[in-house]
C-alpha positions as CSV (number, residue, x, y, z in Angstrom):
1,X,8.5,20.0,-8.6
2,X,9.4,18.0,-5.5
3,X,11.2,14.4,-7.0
4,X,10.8,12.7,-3.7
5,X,6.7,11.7,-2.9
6,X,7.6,10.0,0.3
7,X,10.6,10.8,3.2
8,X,10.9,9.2,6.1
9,X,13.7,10.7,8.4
10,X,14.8,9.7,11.8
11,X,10.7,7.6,12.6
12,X,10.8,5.9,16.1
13,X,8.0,3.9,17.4
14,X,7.6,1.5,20.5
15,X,4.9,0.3,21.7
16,X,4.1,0.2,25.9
17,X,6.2,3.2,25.8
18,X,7.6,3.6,29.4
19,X,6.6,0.4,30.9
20,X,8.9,-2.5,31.5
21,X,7.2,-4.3,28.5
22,X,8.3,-1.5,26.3
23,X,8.9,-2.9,22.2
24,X,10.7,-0.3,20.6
25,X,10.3,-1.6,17.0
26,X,11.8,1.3,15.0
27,X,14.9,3.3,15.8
28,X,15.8,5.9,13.5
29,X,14.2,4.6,10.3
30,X,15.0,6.8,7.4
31,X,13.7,6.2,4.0
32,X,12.9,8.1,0.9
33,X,10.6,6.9,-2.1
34,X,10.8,8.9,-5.1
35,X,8.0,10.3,-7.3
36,X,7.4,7.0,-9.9
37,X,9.6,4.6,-8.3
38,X,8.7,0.9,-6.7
39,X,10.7,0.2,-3.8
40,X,11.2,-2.9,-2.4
41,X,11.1,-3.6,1.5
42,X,13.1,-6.3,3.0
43,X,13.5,-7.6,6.4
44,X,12.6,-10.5,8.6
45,X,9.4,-11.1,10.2
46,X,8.6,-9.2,13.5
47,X,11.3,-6.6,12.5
48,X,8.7,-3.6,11.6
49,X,7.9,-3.2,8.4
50,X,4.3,-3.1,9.0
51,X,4.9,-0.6,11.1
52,X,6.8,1.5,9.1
53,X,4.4,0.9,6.5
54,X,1.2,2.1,8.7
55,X,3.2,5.2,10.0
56,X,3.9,5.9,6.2
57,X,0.1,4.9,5.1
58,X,-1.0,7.1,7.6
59,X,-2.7,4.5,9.5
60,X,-0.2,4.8,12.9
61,X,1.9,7.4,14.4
62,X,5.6,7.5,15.0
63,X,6.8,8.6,18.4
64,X,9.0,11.3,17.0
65,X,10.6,12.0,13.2
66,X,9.5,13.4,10.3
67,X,7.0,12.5,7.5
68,X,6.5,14.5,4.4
69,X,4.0,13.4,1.3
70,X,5.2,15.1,-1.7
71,X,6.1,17.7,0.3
72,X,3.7,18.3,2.5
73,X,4.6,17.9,6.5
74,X,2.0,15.0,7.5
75,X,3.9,15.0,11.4
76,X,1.5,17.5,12.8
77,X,-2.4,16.8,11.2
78,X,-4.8,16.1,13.2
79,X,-7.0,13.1,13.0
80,X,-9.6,14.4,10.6
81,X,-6.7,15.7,8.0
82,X,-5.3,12.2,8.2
83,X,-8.3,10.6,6.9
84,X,-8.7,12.7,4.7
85,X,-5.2,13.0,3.3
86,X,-5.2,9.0,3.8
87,X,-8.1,8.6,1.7
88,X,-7.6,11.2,-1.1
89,X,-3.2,10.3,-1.2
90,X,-2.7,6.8,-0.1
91,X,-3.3,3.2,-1.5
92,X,-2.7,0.3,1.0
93,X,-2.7,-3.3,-0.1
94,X,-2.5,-6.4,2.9
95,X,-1.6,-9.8,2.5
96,X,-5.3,-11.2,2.7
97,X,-7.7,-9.3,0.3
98,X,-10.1,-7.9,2.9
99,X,-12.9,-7.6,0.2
100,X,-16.0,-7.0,1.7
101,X,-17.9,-10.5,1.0
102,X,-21.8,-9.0,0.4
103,X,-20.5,-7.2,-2.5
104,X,-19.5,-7.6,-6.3
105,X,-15.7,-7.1,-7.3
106,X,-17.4,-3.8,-8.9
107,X,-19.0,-2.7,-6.2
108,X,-15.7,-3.2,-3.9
109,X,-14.2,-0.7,-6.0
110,X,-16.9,2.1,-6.6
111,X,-17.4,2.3,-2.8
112,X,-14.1,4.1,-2.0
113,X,-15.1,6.0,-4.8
114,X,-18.3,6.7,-3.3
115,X,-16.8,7.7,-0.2
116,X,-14.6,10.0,-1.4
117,X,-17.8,12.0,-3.4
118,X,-17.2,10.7,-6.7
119,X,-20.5,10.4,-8.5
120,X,-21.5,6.5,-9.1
121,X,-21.7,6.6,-12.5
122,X,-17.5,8.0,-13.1
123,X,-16.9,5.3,-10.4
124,X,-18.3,2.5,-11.8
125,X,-16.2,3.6,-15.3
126,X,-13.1,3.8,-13.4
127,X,-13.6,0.7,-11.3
128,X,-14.7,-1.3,-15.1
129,X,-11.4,0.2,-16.5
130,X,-9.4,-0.7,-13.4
131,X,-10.7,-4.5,-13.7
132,X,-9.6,-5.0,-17.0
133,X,-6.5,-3.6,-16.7
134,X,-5.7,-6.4,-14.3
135,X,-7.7,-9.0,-16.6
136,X,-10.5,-10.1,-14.3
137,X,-13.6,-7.6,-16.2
138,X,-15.3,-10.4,-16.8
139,X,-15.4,-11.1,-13.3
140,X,-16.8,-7.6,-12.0
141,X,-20.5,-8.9,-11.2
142,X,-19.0,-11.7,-8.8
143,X,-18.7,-11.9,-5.3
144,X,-15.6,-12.6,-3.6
145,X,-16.3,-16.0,-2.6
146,X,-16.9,-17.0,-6.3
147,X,-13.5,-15.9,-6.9
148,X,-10.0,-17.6,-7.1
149,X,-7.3,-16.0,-4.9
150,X,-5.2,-14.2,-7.3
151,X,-8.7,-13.0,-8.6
152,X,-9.3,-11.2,-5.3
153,X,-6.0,-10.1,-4.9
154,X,-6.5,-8.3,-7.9
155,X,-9.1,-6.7,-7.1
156,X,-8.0,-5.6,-4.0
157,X,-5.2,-3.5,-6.0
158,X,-7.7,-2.3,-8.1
159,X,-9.7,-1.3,-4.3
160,X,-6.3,0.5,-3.7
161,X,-6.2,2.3,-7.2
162,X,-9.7,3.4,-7.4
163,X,-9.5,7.1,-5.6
164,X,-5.9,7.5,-7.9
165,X,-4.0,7.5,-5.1
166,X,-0.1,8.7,-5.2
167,X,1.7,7.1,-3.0
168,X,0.9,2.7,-2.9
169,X,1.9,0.9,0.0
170,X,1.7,-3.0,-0.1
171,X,2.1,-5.3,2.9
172,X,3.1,-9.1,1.2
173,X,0.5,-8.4,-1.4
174,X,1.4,-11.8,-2.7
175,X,2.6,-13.3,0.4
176,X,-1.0,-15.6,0.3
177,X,-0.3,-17.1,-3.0
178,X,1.6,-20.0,-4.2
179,X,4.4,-19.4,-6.3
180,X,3.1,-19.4,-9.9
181,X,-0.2,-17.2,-9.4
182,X,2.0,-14.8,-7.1
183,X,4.0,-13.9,-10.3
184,X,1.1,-13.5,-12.3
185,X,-0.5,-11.5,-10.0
186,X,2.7,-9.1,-8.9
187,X,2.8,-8.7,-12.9
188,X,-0.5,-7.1,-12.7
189,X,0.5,-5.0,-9.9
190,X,3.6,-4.0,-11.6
191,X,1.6,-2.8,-15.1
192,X,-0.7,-1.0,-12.8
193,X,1.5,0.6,-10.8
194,X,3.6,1.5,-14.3
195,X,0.6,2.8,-16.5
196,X,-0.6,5.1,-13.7
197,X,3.0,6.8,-12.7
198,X,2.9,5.6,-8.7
199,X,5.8,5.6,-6.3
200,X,5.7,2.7,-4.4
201,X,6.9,0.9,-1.5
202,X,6.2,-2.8,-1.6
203,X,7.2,-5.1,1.5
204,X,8.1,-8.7,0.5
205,X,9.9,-12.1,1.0
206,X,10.4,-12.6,-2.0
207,X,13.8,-11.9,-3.2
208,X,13.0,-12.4,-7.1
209,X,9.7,-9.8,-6.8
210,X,12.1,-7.5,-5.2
211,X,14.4,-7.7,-8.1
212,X,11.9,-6.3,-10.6
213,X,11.6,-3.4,-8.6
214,X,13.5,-0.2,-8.7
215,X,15.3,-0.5,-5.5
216,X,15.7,-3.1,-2.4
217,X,16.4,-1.3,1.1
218,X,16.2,-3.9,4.2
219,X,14.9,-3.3,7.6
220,X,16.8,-4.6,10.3
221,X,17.1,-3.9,14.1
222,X,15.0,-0.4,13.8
223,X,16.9,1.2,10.9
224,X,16.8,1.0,6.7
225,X,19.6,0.0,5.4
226,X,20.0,1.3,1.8
């Protein structure tokens, strides 16, 4: 069995490639999550790691490198086998909830499900399961808007859990929080990500999250430094 869900080796990206307003934003970034470990992702703002993240999510593509998923060389798919291995393999969790605001907490959950042909009835079970694992069950019949922020960030992990994804990747998933519900609500992250056997890479300011991780490795000037 492979011990290493995500590799990163050599990624470069700019963007305006060729023109005199050329960003080149990564140079050379290598990285390596292993199977069940939570990395931490350091760096200053502007210096990438959303980029590195949405190359690794699958969501952007790097200019040249490699890119392997447990595995599995992700460099050369074409747009359809992205989705799909983006859908079926990947979690992704932003700063800002991005729940959709017509629908329940439940119902925010079961349609990834839904979308990735899981019948309603198993989805609903695992969304239910998935919201009290994170302590907000009780809330699963409300809407967004009825809900406190570390409520909906909650339930955006649980969004990003629901099609059991194995790789999660997590943009400031606290980063809209003050300081006492950010704790609480990385702590629920943290079981989640614990009970179901995840790797992880987890971007963040905040030196004391990063210190309950596994591992810290900064970004600066293109390149992780380990």
């Amino acid at each position: 069995m492979n011990d290493v869900m995500l590799s990163l080796e050599n990624v470069t990206k700019a963007y305006n490639k060729g023109k005199p307003a050329e960003v080149v934003v990564l140079r050379g970034a290598t990285l390596s999550v292993a199977r069940g470990e939570v990395v931490a992702l350091v760096a200053p703002s502007g210096a990438g790691k959303s980029t590195l993240l949405h190359i690794a999510g699958l969501l952007d593509t790097a200019d040249s490198g490699e890119m392997r998923l447990d595995g599995t060389d992700l460099a050369g798919l074409s747009d359809r086998a992205r989705t799909q291995a983006r859908r079926r393999d990947v979690g992704f969790i932003y700063q800002f909830h991005h729940l959709l605001p017509e629908f329940t907490a439940l119902e925010n959950i079961i349609l990834p499900q839904l979308a990735n042909g899981i019948p309603r009835k198993d989805a609903e079970a695992r969304a239910r399961l998935l919201l009290d694992q994170v302590g907000v069950g009780p809330r699963a019949d409300h809407r967004p808007a009825a809900l406190s922020g570390g409520e909906q960030q909650r339930i955006a992990f649980c969004r990003a859990l629901a099609n059991g994804p194995r790789l999660l990747l997590a943009d400031e998933p606290t980063g809209n929080l003050d300081p006492g519900t950010s704790d609480q609500v990385f702590g629920a992250l943290m079981t989640l990500v614990r009970e179901t056997g995840l790797s992880a890479l987890i971007a963040t300011h905040n030196m004391e999250l990063a210190a309950r991780m596994d591992r810290l490795v900064r970004l600066e000037a293109g390149r992780v430094i380990l």
